[in-house]
C-alpha positions as CSV (number, residue, x, y, z in Angstrom):
1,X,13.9,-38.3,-67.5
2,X,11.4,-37.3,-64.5
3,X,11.5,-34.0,-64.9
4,X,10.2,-31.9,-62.1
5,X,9.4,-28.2,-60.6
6,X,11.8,-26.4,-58.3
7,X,9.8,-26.3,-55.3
8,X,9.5,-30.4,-55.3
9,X,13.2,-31.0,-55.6
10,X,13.4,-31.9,-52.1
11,X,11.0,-34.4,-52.2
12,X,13.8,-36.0,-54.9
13,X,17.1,-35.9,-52.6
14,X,19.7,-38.1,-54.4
15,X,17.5,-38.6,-57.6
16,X,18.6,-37.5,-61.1
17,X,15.8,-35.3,-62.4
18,X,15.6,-33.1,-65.2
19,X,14.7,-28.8,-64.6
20,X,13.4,-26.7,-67.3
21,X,13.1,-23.0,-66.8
22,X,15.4,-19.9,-67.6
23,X,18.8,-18.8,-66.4
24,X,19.0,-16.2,-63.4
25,X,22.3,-15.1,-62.8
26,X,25.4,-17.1,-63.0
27,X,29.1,-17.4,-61.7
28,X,32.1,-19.4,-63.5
29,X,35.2,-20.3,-61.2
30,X,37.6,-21.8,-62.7
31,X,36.5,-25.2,-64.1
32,X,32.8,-25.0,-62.1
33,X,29.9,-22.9,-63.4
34,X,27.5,-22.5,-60.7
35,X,24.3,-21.9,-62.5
36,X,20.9,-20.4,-61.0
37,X,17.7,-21.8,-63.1
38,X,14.4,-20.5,-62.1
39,X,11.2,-22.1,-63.2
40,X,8.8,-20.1,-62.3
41,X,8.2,-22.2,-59.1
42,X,11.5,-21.2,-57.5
43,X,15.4,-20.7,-58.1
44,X,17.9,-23.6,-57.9
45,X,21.6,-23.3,-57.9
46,X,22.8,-26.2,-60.7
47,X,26.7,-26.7,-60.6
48,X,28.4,-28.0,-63.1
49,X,32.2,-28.7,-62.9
50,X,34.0,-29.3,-66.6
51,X,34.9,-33.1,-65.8
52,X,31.7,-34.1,-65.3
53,X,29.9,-32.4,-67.9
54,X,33.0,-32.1,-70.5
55,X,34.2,-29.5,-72.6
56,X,31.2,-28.7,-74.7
57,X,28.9,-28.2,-72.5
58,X,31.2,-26.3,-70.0
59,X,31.8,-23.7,-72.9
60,X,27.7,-23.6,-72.9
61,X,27.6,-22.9,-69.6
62,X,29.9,-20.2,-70.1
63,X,28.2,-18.4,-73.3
64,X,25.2,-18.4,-71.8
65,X,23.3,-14.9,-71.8
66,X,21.2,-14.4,-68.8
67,X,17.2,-15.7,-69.5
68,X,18.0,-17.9,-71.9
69,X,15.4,-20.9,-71.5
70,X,17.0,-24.3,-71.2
71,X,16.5,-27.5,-69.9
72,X,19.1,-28.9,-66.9
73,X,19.6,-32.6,-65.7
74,X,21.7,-33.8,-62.6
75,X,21.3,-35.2,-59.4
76,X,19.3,-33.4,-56.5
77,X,21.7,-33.6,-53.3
78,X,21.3,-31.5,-49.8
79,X,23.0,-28.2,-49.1
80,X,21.3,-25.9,-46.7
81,X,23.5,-22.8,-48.1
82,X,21.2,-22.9,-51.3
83,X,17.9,-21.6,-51.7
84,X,15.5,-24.3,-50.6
85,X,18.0,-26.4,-49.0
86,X,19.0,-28.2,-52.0
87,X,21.4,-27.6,-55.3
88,X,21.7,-30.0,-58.6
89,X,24.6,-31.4,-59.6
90,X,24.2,-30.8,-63.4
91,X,25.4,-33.5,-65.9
92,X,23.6,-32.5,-69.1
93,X,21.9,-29.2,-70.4
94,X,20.5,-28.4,-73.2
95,X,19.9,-24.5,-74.2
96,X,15.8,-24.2,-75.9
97,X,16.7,-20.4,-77.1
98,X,19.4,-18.2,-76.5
99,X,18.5,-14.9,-74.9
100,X,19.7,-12.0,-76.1
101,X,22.6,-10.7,-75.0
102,X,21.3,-7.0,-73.8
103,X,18.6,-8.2,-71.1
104,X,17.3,-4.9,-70.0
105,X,17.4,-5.9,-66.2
106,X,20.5,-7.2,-65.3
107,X,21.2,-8.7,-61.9
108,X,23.3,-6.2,-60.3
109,X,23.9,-3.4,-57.3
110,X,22.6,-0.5,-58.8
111,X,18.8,-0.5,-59.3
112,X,17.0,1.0,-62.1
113,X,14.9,3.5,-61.7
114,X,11.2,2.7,-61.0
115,X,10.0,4.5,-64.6
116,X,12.4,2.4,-66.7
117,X,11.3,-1.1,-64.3
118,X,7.7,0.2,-65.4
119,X,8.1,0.5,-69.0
120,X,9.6,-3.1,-68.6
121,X,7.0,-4.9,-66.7
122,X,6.9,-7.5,-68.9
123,X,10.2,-8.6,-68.2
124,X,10.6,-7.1,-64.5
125,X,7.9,-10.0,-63.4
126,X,11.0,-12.4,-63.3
127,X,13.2,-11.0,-60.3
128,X,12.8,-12.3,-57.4
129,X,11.2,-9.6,-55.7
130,X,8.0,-9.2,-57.6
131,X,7.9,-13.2,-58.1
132,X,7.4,-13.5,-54.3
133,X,4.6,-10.7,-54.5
134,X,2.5,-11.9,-57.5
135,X,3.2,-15.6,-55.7
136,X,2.0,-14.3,-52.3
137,X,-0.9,-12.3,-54.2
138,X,-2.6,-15.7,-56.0
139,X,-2.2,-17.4,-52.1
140,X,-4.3,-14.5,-51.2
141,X,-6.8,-14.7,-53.7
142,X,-7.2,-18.4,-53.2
143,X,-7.6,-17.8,-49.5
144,X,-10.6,-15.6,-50.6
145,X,-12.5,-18.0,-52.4
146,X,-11.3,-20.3,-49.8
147,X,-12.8,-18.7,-46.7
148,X,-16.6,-17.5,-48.8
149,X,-16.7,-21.3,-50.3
150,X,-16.5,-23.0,-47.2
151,X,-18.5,-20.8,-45.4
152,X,-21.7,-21.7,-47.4
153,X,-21.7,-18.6,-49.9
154,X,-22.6,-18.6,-53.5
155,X,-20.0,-16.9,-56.1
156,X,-21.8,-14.5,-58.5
157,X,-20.4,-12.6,-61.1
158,X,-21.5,-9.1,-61.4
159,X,-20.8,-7.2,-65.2
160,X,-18.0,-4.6,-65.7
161,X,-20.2,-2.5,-67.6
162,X,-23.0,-0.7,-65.6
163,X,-25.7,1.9,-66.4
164,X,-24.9,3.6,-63.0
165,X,-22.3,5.1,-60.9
166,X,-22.4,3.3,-57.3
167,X,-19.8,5.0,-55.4
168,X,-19.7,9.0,-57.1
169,X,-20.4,10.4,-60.5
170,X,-17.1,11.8,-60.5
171,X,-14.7,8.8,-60.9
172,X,-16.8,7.1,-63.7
173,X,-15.1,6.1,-67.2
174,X,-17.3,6.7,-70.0
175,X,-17.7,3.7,-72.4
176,X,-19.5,3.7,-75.6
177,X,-22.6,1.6,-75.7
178,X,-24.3,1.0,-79.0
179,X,-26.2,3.8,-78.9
180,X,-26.1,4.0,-75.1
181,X,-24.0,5.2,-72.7
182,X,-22.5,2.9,-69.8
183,X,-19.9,2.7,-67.8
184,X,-16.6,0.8,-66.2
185,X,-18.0,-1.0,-63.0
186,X,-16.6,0.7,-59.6
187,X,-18.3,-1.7,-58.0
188,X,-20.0,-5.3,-58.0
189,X,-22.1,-4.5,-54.5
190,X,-25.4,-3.4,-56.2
191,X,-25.4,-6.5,-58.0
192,X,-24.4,-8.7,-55.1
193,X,-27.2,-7.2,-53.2
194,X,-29.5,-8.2,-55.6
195,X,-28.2,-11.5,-55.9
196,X,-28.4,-11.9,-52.0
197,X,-31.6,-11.5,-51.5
198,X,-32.0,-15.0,-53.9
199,X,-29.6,-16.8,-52.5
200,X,-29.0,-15.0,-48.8
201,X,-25.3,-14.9,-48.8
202,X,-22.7,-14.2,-51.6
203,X,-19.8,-13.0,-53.4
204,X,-18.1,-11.2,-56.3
205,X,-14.8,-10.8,-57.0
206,X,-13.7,-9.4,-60.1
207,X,-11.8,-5.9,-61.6
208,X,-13.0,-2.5,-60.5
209,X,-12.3,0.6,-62.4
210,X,-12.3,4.1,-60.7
211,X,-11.3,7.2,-63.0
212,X,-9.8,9.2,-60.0
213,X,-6.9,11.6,-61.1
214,X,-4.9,10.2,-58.0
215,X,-1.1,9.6,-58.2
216,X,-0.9,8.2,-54.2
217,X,1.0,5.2,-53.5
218,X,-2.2,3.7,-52.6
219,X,-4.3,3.8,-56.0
220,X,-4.7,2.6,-59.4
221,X,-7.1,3.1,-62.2
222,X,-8.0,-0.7,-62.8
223,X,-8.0,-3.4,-59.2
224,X,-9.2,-6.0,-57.8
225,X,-12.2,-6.3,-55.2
226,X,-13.8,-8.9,-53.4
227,X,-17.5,-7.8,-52.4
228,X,-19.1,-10.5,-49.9
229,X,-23.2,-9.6,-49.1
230,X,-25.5,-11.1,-46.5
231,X,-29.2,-11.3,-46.0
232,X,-30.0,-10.6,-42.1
233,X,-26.9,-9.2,-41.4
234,X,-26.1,-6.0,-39.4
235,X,-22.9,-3.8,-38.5
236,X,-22.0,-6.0,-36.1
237,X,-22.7,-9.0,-37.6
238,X,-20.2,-7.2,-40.4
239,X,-17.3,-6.3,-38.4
240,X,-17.3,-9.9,-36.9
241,X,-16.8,-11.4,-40.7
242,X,-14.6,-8.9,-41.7
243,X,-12.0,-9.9,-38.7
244,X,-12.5,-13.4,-39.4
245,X,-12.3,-13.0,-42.9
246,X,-8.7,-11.0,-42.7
247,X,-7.1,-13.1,-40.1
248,X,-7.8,-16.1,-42.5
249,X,-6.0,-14.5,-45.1
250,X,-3.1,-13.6,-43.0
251,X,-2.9,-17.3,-41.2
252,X,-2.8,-18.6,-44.9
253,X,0.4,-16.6,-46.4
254,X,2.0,-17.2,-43.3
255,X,1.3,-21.0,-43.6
256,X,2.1,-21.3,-47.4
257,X,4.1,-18.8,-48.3
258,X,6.8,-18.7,-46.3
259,X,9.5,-19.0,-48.8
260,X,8.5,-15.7,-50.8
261,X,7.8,-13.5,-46.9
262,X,11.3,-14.7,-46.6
263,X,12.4,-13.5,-50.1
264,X,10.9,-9.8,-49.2
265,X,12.7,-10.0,-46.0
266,X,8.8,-9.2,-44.6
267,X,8.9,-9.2,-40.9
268,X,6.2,-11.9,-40.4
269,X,6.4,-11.6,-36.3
270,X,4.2,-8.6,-37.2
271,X,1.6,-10.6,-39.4
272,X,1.7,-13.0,-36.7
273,X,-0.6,-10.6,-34.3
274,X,-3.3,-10.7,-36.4
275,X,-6.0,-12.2,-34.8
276,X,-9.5,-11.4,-33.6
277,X,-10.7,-9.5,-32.2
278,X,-9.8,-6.1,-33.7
279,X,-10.0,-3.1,-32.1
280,X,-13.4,-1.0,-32.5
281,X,-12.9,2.7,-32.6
282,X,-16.1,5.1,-33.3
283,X,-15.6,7.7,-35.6
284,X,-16.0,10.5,-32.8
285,X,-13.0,8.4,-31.3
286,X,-11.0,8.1,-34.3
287,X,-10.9,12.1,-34.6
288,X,-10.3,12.5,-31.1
289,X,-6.8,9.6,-31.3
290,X,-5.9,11.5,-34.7
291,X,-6.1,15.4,-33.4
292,X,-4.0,14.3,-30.2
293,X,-1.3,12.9,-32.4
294,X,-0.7,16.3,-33.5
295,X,-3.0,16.4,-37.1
296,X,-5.5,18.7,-37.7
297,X,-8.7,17.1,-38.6
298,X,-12.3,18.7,-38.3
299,X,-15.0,16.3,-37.7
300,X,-17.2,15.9,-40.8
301,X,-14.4,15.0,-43.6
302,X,-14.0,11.1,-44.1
303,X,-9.9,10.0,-43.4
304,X,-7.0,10.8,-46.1
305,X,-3.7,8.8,-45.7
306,X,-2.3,11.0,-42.8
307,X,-5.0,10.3,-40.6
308,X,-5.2,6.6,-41.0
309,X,-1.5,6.8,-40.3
310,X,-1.8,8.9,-37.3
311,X,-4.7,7.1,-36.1
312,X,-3.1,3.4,-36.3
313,X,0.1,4.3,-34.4
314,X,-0.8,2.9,-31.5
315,X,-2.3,-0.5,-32.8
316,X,0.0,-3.6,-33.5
317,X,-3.1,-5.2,-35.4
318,X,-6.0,-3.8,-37.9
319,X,-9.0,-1.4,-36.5
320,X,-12.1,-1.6,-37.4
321,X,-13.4,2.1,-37.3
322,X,-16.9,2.3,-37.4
323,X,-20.0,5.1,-38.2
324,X,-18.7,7.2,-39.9
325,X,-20.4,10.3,-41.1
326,X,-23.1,9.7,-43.4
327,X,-22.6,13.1,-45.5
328,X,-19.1,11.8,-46.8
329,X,-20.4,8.3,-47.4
330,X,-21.9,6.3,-50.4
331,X,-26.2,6.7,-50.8
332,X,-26.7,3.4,-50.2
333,X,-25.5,3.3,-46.5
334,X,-28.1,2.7,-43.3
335,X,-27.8,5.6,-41.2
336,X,-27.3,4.7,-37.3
337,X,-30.2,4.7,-35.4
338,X,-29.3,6.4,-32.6
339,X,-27.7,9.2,-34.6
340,X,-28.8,9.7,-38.5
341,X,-25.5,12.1,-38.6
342,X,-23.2,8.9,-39.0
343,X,-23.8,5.7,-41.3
344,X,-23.6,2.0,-39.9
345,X,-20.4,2.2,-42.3
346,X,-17.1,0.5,-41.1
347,X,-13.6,0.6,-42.8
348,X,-11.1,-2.0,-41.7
349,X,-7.3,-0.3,-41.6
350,X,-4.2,-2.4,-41.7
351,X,-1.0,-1.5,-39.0
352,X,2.1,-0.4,-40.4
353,X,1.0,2.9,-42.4
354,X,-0.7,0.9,-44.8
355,X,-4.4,2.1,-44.3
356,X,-7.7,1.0,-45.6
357,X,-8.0,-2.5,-47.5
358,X,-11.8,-3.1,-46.6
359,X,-14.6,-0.3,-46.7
360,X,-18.3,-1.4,-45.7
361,X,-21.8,-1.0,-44.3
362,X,-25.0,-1.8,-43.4
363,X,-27.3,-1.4,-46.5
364,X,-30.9,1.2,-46.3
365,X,-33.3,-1.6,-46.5
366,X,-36.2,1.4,-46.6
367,X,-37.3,1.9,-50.0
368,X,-38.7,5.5,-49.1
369,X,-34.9,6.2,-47.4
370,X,-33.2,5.2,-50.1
371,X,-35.3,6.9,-52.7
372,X,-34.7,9.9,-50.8
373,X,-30.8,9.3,-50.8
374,X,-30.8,8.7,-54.3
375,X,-32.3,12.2,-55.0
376,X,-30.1,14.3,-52.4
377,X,-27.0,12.6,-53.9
378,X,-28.6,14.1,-57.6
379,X,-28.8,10.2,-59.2
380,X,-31.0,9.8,-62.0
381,X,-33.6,7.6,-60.6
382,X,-34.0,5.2,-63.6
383,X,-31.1,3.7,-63.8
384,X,-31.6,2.6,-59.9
385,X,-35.2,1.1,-60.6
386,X,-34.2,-2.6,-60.6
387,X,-32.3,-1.9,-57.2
388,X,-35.5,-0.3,-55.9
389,X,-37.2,-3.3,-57.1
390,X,-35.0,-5.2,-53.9
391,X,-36.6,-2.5,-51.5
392,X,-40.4,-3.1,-52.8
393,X,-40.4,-7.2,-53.1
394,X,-39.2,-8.4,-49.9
395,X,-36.6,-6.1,-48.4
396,X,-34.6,-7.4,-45.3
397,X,-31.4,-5.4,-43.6
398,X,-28.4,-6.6,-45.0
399,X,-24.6,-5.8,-44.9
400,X,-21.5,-6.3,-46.8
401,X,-17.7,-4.7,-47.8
402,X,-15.2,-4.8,-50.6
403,X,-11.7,-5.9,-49.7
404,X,-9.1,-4.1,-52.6
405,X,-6.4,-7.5,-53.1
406,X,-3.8,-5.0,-54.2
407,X,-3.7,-3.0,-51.0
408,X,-3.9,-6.1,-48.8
409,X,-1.1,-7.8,-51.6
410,X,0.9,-4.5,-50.2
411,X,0.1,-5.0,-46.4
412,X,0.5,-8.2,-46.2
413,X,4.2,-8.5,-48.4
414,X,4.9,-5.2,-47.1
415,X,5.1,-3.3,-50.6
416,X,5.5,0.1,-50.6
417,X,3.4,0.6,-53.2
418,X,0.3,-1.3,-54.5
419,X,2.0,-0.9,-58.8
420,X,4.0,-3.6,-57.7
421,X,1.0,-5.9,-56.2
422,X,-0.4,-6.4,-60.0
423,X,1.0,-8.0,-62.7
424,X,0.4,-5.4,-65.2
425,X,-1.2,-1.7,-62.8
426,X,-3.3,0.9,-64.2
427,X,-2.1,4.1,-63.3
428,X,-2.7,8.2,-64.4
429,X,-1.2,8.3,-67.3
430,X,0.4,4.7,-67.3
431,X,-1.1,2.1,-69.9
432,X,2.0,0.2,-71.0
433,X,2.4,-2.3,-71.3
């Protein structure tokens, strides 16, 4: 029988074709049992009336627990009431296992509270909800590698464990190293920067760990990060990939992913503004837009979640805030030129109360600068020898940013919060499963 997914069945109007995948929910009326099958691709509603599939096979349909995996054939025929436009009129089925009959998530009105749905990750991956996200989240990481591919840049894949901290001492987890010590990457950037200057523009992409005791909406312990670096490039330079880069994504889900925006009820007129240019706002600026909003905020501190939300009130699209001040900002950042109190650091914020999904820079190029940032930021100079080494043999300016794929999962699906934009999140005190 040609059996095939959910989301091709209307390619196969008219055709009998065989579905295998696990039952959803389901409905008897009288002598029809209107079965929904998912397959991991999509949900189909199968119907299956007791003349046409006879008495056996009815009572099946009636036993059936929900999740139980079978296998479904029928004929594919046109109904725009179904999801996808299309149901299957089932003639055989034929049950693989039997679920059992206390599913922890049943389909129903009353939702369970977000403690129990996290103990059950494992099985609250199949509703429909956090299908679309996880669906909508592997468009967006293929549009990553997407955009840096065609663009020319070489993938490189920088370790998880690191003799250094790169973005604070205080958010490091400790990992036992032979006889060592090292640590859980925060960040591939001083490895991309390296590999940059060999092959002039690149990318990681890989998990990032940061040991902050944080309990926000907006964090985990364990993400993902996409760290692009360039050879020649400055700020500028920066800000223009970082637009281009984000409007790509967006364009992307809104091309392929339509079905699973739709599922989320996401209100894609909003996603459909997204286009360069983005707005440039100086820090000095930034402040200014945030204290006449009503927030206190003294110039000096870098921006909690208030401020970005206060700030991006009045834009329909993401900011790029730029130069920020260089005493709240990573050692590794270029000061500005025309004032060494900021950094050539930019952070990219999305609309809708959703905040920062891309933080970046301009990289100290100096080795004598960065030697000297190294030492006011009290680093043990050792471990940063071989990064030095990139300052003494050649050193050009160069630029680059991490975008976190859970925040912009969140954005772009319009998550509340970033646990649900991971198969499996990282949280204080949340390991399980």
């Amino acid at each position: 029988m040609n059996h095939v997914y959910v989301e091709e069945l209307g390619k196969h109007t008219g055709s009998e074709v065989t579905i295998r995948g696990w039952l959803y929910n389901k409905r008897i009326k009288g002598k029809i049992a209107f079965l929904l099958v998912r397959d991991g691709t999509g949900i189909v509603q199968c119907v299956a009336s007791k003349a046409d599939v006879g008495e056996a096979a009815f009572a099946t349909c009636d036993k059936l627990s929900q999740e139980s995996s079978l296998a479904v054939t029928g004929t594919v025929r046109a109904d725009e009431r179904s999801p996808g436009g299309v149901e299957i009129g089932l003639k055989k089925i034929e049950v693989i296992a039997e679920a059992a009959p206390d599913y922890p998530i049943q389909i129903q009105d009353v939702v369970p509270e977000i403690g129990f749905l996290m103990q059950h990750r494992h099985l609250w991956l199949r509703s429909r909800k956090q299908w679309a996200i996880l669906r909508v989240r592997a468009e967006i990481i293929r549009a990553i590698r997407d955009f840096f591919d065609q663009r020319g840049f070489t993938l490189v894949d920088s370790p998880i464990l690191t003799p250094a901290a790169c973005e604070g001492t205080t958010t490091l987890f400790n990992v036992d190293y032979f006889d060592d010590k090292a640590y859980l990457t925060q960040s591939g950037q001083l490895y991309a920067e390296a590999a940059a200057m060999a092959m002039g523009k690149v990318y990681c992409f890989g998990p990032t760990f940061r040991a902050e005791k944080s309990k926000t909406r907006k964090h985990l312990t364990e993400f993902w990060m996409v760290e692009p670096e360039v050879a020649f490039l400055d700020l500028n330079g920066l800000m223009e990939l970082m637009e281009q880069f984000v409007s790509h994504i967006v364009a992307r889900c809104l091309e392929r992913r339509k079905e699973e925006l739709k599922v989320l009820e996401r209100d894609t007129t909003k996603l459909e503004k997204v286009r360069p240019p983005f707005p440039r706002v100086h820090y000095n600026d930034a402040v200014e837009k945030i204290r006449k909003k009503g927030v206190e905020f003294p110039w000096g501190e870098d921006f909690g979640a208030p401020h970005e939300e206060a700030l991006m009130t009045d834009y329909d699209r993401p900011v790029l805030v730029h130069r920020f001040p260089a005493a709240v900002k990573a050692f590794y950042m270029q000061p500005d030129p025309e004032d060494a109190k900021h950094a050539m650091a930019c952070d990219c914020l999305a609309p809708e109360g959703y905040g920062e999904i891309i933080g970046g820079s301009q990289r100290i190029h100096d080795l004598k600068l960065l030697e000297q940032r190294i030492a006011e930021h009290q680093l043990p100079i050792e471990p940063f020898e071989w990064y030095l080494d990139l300052r003494r043999y050649g050193t050009v300016p160069h630029s680059g940013f991490g975008l976190g794929v859970e925040r912009t999962v969140a954005w772009i699906t319009g998550t509340e919060h970033i646990r649900e934009c991971v198969p499996f999140p990282r949280m204080l005190y949340k390991i399980y499963p």
